[in-house]
Each structure stands twice: as C-alpha cells, then as structure tokens.
LOPAPA-35944 format. One record per residue: residue in one letter; x, y negated, z of N, C-alpha, C in turn. Coordinates in pm, whole numbers, plus 50000, padded with zeros to 5 digits. Atoms other than C-alpha are relative to their C-alpha. Layout:
<pts>
aXYZXYZXYZ;...
</pts>
This chain:
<pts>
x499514987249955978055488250933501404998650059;x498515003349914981845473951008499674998250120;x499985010149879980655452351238499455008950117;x500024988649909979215479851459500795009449999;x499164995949950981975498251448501284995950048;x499045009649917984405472051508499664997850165;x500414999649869981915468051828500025005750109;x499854990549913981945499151926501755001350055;x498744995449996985935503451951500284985150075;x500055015349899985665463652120499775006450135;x500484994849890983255481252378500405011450042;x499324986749916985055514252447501194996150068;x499375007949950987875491552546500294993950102;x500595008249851986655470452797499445006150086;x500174991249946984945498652918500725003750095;x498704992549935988125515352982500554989050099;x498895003949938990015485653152499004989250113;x500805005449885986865473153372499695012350118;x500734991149904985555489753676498464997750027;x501505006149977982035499453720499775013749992;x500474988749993979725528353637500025001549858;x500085006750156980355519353246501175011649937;x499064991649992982685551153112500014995549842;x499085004850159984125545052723498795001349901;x501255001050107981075560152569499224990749967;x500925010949993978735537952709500154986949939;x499645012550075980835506952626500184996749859;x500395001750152980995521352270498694996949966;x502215002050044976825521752275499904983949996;x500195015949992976965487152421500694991949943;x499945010850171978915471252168499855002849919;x500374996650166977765487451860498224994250064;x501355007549992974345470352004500514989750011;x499985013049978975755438452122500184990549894;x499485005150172977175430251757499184989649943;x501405004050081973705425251588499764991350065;x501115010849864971965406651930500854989849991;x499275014749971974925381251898500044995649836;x500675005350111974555379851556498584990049933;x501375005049995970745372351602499924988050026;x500475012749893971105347451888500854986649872;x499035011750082974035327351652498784995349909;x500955007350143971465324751357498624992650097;x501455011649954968585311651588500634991950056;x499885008249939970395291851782501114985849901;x499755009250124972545273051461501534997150083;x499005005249964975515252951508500594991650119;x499435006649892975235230451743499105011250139;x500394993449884973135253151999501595006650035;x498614994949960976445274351986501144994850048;x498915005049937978245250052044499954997750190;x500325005449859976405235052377500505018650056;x499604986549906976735277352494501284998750008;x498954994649979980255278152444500194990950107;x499485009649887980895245752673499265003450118;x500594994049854978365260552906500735014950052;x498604986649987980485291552917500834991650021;x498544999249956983665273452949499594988550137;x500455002449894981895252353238499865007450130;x500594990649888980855281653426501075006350040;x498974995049951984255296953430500764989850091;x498875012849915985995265353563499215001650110;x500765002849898983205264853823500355012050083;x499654989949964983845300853890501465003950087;x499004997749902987515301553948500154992450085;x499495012349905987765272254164500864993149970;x498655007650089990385257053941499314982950003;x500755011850062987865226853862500084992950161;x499245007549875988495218054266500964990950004;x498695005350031990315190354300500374991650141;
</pts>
C-alpha cells in the first residue's frame, strides 16, 4: 500500500515536469500501477536478469545522447 502511494506522488511529478498529453492525475494512475509491474518483472527476472537490463538501459542512453561518439 506505501509503495503505491509513494508511486503515485513519483508519477504526479514527472507528470508535471514532462511534456505530453500526461496531466498530474494520470501520472499519479501510472505510477501507483507501475510500482507492482516493476515489482513483478524484478522477481521473474532475479538478479542477474536485472542486472543485464540495467546495462542495457545504461547502453541505450549512451547510444542515445551521442556522448558514446568518439
């Protein structure tokens, strides 16, 4: 029950300081859902799966900004 409302007040947040069609409510809905689903994915996917995502995440950003150009 924290943890969705910690989510929600995460996602009304980001909401607020992104642009889009996404207004504070919504971003509260969508992180008081996202909470659990990342909760989920962590327990199926274990320790090391999480790990390989995070380096694929921090891959994709380097690739993204063009920083990784050399």
């Amino acid at each position: 029950m924290i943890g969705k409302i910690v989510g929600a007040m995460i996602g009304k947040r980001v909401a607020e300081r992104t642009r889009g069609g996404l207004d504070s409510t919504g971003g509260a809905v969508l992180g008081a859902l996202a909470i659990p689903a990342a909760r989920m994915v962590a327990r199926r996917l274990g320790p090391i799966g999480l790990a390989m995502v995070a380096l694929g995440a921090f891959a994709a950003s380097r690739m993204g900004d063009g920083k990784g150009k050399r």
